[in-house]
C-alpha positions as CSV (number, residue, x, y, z in Angstrom):
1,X,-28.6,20.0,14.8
2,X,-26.8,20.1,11.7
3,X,-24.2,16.8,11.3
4,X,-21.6,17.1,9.3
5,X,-17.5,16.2,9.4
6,X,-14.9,18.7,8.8
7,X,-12.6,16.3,6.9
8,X,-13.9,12.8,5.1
9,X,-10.7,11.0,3.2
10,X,-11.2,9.4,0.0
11,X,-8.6,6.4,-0.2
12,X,-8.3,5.2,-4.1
13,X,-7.6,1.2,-3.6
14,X,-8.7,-0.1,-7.0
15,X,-5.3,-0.3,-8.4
16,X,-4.0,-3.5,-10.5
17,X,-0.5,-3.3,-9.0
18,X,0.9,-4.9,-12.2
19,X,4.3,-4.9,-11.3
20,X,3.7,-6.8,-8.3
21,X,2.6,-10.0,-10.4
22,X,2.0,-12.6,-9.5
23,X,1.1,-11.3,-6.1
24,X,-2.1,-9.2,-7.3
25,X,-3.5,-11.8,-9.8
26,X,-6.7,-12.5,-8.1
27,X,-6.6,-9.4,-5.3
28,X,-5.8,-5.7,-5.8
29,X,-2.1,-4.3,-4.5
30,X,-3.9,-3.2,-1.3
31,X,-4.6,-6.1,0.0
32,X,-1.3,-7.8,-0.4
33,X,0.6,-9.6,2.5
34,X,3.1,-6.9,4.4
35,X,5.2,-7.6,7.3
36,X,3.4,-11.1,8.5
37,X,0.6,-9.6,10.0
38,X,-0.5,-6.6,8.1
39,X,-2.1,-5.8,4.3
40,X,-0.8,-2.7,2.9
41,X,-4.5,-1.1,3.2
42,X,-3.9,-1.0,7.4
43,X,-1.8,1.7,7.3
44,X,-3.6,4.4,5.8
45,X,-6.5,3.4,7.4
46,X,-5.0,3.1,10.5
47,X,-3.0,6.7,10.1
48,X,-6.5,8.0,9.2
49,X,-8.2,6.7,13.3
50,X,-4.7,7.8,14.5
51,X,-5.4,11.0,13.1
52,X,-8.7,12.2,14.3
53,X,-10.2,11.1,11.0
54,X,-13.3,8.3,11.3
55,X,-15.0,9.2,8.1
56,X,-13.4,7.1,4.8
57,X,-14.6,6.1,1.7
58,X,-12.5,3.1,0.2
59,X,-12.8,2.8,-3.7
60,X,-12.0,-0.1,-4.6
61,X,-12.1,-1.6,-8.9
62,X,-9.8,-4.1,-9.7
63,X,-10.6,-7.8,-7.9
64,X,-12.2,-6.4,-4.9
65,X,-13.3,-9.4,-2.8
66,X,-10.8,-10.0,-0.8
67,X,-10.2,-6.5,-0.1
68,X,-14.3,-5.7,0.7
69,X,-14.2,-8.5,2.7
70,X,-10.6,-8.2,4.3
71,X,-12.3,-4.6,5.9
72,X,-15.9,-5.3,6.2
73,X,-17.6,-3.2,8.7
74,X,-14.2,-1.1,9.3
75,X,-14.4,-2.3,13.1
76,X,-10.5,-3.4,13.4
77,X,-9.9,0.3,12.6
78,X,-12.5,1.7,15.2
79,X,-14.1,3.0,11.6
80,X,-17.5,1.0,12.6
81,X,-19.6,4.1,13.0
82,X,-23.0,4.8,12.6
83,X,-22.4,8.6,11.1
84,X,-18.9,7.9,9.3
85,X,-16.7,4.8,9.7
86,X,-15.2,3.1,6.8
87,X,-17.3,2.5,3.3
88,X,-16.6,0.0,0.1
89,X,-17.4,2.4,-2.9
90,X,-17.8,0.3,-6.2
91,X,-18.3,2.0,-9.7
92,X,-22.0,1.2,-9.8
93,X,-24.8,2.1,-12.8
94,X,-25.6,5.5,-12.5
95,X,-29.2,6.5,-14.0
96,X,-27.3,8.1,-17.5
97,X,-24.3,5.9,-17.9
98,X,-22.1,3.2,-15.9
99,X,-18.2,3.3,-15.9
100,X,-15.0,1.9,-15.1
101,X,-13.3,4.6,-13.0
102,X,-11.4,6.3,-15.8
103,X,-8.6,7.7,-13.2
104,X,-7.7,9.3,-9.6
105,X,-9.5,12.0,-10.3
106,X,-12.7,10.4,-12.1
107,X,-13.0,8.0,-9.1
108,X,-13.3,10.8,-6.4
109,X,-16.2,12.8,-8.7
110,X,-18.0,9.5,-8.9
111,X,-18.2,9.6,-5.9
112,X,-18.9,12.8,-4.9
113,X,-22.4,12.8,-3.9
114,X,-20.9,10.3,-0.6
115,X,-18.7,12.9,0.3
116,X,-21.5,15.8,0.1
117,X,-23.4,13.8,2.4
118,X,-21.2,14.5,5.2
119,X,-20.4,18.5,4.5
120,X,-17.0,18.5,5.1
121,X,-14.9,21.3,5.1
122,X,-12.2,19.4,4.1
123,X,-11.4,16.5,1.5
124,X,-8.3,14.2,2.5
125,X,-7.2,12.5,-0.7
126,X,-5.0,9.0,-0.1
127,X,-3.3,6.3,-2.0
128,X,-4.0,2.5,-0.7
129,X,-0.6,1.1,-2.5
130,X,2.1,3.1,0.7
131,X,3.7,2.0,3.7
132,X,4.3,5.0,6.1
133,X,3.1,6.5,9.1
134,X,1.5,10.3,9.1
135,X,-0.4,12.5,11.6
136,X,-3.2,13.9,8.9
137,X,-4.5,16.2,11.2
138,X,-1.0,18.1,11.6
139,X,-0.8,18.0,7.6
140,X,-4.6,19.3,8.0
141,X,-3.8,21.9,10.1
142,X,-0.7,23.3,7.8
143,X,-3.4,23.5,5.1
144,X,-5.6,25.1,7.3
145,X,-3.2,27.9,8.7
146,X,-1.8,28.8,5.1
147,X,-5.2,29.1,3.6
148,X,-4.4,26.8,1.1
149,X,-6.8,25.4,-1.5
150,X,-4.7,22.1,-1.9
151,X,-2.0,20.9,0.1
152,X,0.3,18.3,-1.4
153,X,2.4,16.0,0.9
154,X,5.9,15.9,-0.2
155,X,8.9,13.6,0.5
156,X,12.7,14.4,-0.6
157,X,13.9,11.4,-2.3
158,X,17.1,10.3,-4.4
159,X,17.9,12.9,-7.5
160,X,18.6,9.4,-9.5
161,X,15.1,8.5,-9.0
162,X,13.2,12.3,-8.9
163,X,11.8,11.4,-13.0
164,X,10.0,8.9,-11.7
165,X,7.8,10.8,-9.2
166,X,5.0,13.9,-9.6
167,X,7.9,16.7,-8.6
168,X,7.0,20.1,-6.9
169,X,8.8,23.3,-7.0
170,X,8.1,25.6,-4.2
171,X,8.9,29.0,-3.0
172,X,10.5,29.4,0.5
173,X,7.7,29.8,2.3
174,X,6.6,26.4,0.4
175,X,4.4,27.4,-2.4
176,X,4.0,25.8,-5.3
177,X,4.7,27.5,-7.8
178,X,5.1,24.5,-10.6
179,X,3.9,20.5,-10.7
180,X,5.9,18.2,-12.9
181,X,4.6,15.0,-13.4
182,X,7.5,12.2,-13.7
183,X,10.1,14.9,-15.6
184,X,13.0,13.7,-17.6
185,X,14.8,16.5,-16.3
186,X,13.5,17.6,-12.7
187,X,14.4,20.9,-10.9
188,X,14.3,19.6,-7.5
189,X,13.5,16.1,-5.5
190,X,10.4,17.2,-3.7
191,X,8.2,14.8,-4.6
192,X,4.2,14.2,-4.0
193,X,3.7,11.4,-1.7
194,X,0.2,11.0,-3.4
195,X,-1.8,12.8,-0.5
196,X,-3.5,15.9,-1.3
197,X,-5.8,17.7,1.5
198,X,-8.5,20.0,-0.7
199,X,-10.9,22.7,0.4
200,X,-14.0,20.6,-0.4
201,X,-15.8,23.4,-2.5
202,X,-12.8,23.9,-4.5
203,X,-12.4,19.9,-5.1
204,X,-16.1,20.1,-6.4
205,X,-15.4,22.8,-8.8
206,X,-12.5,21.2,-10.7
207,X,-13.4,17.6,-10.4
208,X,-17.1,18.8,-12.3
209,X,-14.6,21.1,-14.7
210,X,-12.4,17.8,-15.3
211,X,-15.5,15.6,-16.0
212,X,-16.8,18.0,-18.9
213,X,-13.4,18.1,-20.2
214,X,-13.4,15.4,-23.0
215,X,-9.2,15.8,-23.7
216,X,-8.6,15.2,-19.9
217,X,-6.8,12.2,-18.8
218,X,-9.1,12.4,-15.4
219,X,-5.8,12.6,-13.3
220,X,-5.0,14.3,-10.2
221,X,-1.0,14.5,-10.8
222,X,-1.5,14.9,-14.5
223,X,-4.9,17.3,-14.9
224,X,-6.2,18.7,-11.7
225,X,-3.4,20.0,-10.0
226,X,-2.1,21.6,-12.9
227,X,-4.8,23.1,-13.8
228,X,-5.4,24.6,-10.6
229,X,-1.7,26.4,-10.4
230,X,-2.6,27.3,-14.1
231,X,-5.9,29.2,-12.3
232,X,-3.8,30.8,-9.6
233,X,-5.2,28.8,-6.7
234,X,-2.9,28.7,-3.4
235,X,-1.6,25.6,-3.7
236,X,1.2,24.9,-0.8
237,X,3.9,21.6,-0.1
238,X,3.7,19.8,3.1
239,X,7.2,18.2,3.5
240,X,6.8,14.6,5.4
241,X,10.3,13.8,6.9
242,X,9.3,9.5,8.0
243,X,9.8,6.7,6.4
244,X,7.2,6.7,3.3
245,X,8.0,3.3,0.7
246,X,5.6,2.9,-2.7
247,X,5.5,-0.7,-2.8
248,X,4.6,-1.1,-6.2
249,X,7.6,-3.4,-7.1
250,X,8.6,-6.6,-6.4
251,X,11.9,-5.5,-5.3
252,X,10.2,-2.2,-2.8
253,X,7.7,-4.5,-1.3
254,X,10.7,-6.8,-0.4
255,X,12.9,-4.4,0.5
256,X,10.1,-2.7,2.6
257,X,9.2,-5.9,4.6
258,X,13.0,-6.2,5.4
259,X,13.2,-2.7,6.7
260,X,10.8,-4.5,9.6
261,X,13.9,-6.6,10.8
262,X,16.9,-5.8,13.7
263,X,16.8,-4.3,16.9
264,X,16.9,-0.8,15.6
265,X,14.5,-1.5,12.3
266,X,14.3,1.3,9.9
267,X,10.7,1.3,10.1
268,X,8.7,0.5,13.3
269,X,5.2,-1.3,13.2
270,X,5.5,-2.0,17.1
271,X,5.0,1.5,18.1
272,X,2.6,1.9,20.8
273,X,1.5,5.6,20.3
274,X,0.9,4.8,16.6
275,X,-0.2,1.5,16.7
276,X,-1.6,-0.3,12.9
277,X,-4.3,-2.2,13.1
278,X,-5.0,-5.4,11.4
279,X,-8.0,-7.6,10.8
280,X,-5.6,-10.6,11.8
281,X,-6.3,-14.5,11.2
282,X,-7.4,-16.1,14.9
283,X,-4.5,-19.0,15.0
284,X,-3.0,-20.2,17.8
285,X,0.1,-19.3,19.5
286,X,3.6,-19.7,17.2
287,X,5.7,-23.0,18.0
288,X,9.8,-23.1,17.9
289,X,10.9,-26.5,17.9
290,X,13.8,-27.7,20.0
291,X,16.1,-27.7,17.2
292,X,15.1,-24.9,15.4
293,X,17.3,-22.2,14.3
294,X,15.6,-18.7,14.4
295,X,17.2,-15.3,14.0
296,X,16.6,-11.5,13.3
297,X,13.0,-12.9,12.1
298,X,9.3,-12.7,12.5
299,X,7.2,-15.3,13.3
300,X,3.2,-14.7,13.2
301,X,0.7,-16.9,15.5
302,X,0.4,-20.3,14.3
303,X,3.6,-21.0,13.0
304,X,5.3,-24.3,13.3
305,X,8.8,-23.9,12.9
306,X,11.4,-27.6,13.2
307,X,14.0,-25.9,10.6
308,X,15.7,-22.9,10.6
309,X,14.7,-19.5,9.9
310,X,17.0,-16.0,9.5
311,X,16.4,-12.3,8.6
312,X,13.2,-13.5,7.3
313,X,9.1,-12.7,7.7
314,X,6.4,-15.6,8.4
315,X,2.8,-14.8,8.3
316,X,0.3,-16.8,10.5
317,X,0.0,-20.6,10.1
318,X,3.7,-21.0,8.1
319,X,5.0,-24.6,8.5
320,X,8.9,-25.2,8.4
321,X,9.5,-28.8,8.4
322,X,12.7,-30.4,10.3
323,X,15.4,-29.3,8.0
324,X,14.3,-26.8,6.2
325,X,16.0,-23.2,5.4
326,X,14.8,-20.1,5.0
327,X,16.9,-16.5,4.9
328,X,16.3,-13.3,3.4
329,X,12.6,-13.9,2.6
330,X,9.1,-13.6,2.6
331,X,6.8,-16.3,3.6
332,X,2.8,-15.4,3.3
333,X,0.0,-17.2,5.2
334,X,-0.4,-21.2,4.9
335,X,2.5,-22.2,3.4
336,X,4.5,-25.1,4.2
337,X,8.0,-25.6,3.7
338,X,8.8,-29.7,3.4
339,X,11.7,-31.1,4.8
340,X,15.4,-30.1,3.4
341,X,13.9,-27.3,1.2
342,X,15.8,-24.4,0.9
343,X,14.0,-20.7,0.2
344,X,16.5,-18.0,-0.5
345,X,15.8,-13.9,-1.0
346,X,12.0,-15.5,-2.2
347,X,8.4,-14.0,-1.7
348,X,6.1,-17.2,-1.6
349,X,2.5,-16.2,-1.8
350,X,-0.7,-17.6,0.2
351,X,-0.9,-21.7,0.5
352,X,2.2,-22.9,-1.6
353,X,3.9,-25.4,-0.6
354,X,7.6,-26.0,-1.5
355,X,8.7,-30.1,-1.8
356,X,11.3,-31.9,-0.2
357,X,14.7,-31.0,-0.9
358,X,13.5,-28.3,-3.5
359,X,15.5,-25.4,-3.7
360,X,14.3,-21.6,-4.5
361,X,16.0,-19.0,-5.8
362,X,19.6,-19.9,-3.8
363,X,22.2,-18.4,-6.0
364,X,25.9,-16.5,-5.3
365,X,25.4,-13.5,-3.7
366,X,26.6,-11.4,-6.5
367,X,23.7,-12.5,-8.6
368,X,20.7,-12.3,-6.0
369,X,17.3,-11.7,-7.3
370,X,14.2,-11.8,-5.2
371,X,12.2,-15.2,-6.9
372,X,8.4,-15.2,-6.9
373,X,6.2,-17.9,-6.2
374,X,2.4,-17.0,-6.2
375,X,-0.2,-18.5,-4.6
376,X,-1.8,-22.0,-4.1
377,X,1.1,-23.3,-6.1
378,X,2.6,-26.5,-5.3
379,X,6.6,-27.0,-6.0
380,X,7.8,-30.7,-7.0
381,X,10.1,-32.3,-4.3
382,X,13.9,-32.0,-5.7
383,X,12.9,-29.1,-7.8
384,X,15.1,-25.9,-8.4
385,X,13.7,-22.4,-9.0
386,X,16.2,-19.7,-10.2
387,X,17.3,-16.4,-9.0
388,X,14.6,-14.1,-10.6
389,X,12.0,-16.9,-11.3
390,X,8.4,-15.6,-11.4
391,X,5.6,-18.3,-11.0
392,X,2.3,-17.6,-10.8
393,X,0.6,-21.1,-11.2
394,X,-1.8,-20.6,-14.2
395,X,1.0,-19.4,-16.7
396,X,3.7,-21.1,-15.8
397,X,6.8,-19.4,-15.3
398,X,8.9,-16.2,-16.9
399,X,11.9,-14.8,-15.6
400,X,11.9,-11.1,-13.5
């Protein structure tokens, strides 16, 4: 009997994430902190289980370790599998020559010879920096039905901020006809989401075209899809209507993690029929203490909170000490916040602690921006950090 998948996804999670410094210093953008309980990676590898799909590789480059480690055998995921599951794919020393992947397009065809392995008819193509929720297999399926050689998932976003995007301009029965990467002057706001599904045999053929190419950049957005429209391939848009944030700022990440608050939250991680996993810390239950303030907030297992806490997110094992405030931010794993501190629209990283009576990034509200405090950093008692305020510990600080 012949074993092979029909679809194997390829999820690029090597990225720096420079904009989200200090928060990606010593771990790639994937693995950041979201919503408490979560790193960015869970949701496209839990949208992948979710959608039929148990067969991903996970490229991984820049400061890997936690992430490697963070998904391991791929068992929170149900990606444990003895024909499949989840696999850590490192540039590695090949017998002629050893690189760096060189871009999107580069990683997959190093990698190419894992994907063969399973003969898939299909080639699922994801980014590990998005927070969203998709059913691949009904993007799959749309592929599958208009013959397509690529499919490109699409989102309509503002016209303000269509330049900065790869922007697709279809025919009505949603063909593309053109692919402009990030144009000063786009002709419509469909843009890729990042998430291409490939016939696998023409995915071979270009990305061994791109590798001979020596004046390729080694880009999906910017080489191979252009090049295949330039060829004539069928090449169709698959519009995505849910919510879909690229959390490669400072200011989306935070805005993202706030879209987890209120009754009625603009995006829903509590879902039962699409649930995301987590490879979450074992703590013990959260406490509240009797006079504690919390509101519109969450608050992860192991928590002790004695101060108050509003329209905010705590990881697992956050301290808030008896008279502390926090509101409007972003509290990561371990931290403890002393006694009178007050932390205002704020991400704090992994084990910082904030000082007695210290003050971070409280301003007017006309004047609020989010203040950064990275990890394992320890904050004076009585000190002030600034609106805008950066710190990442080993370089001091410089303003957003």
């Amino acid at each position: 009997m012949v074993r092979k998948k029909k679809c194997v996804a390829m999820l690029l999670a090597g990225g720096q994430g420079s904009r989200l410094y200090p928060l990606t210093g010593n771990i790639a953008k994937p693995a950041v902190s979201f919503g408490g309980k979560y790193r960015i990676i869970d949701f496209p590898l839990s949208n992948c289980v979710n959608s039929g799909i148990d067969t991903v590789g996970v490229l991984t480059q820049y400061q890997p370790l936690v992430l490697n480690d963070y998904i391991g055998n791929g068992q929170p995921w149900d990606l444990d599998r003895s024909f499949g599951g989840a696999h850590i794919l490192s540039p590695y020393q090949a017998k002629h020559s050893s690189d760096w992947y060189k871009g999107t397009a580069n990683a997959i065809y190093q990698n190419i010879h894992f994907i063969k392995q399973f003969d898939p008819d299909y080639v699922l193509i994801l980014s590990g920096d998005h927070i969203y929720k998709m059913n691949y297999s009904i993007m799959l399926n749309y592929h599958i039905l208009n013959d397509a050689d690529c499919t490109i998932a699409a989102i309509n976003v503002d016209k303000k901020d269509a330049s900065r995007f790869g922007i697709l301009n279809t025919r009505e029965d949603g063909s593309v006809y053109q692919f402009e990467e990030k144009p000063a002057v786009p002709k419509s706001t469909l843009a890729s989401m990042g998430i291409y599904v490939f016939t696998a045999q023409k995915l071979y053929k270009y990305l061994e075209e791109d590798c001979s190419d020596t004046k390729s950049s080694n880009d999906f957005g910017k080489d191979i899809l252009p090049k295949m429209l330039n060829a004539g391939e069928k090449m169709m848009a698959y519009e995505f209507n849910g919510y879909w944030k690229d959390v490669g700022t400072i200011d989306s990440l935070y805005e993202a993690n706030m879209d987890l608050l209120g009754d009625n939250p603009k995006f829903n991680v509590a879902d039962s029929n699409w649930k995301i996993q987590s490879r979450s810390p074992l703590a013990p239950p959260h406490y509240i203490g009797e006079h504690s303030k919390v509101g519109n907030s969450i608050i992860m297992s192991g928590c002790e909170i004695d101060g108050t806490v509003e329209n905010s997110v705590l990881a697992s094992n956050v301290t808030v000490k008896s008279g502390a405030v926090i509101k409007n931010s972003i509290i990561m794993a371990d931290c403890v916040i002393e006694e009178g501190a007050v932390v205002e629209y704020s991400i704090i990283d992994e084990r910082t602690s904030v000082g007695k009576n210290a003050v971070i990034g409280a301003e007017p509200a006309e004047k609020r921006k989010i203040t950064v405090l990275g990890r394992d950093i320890n904050i004076p008692e009585g000190e002030k950090v600034v609106a805008g305020m950066i710190i990442d510990g080993a370089n001091g600080g410089e303003k957003q």
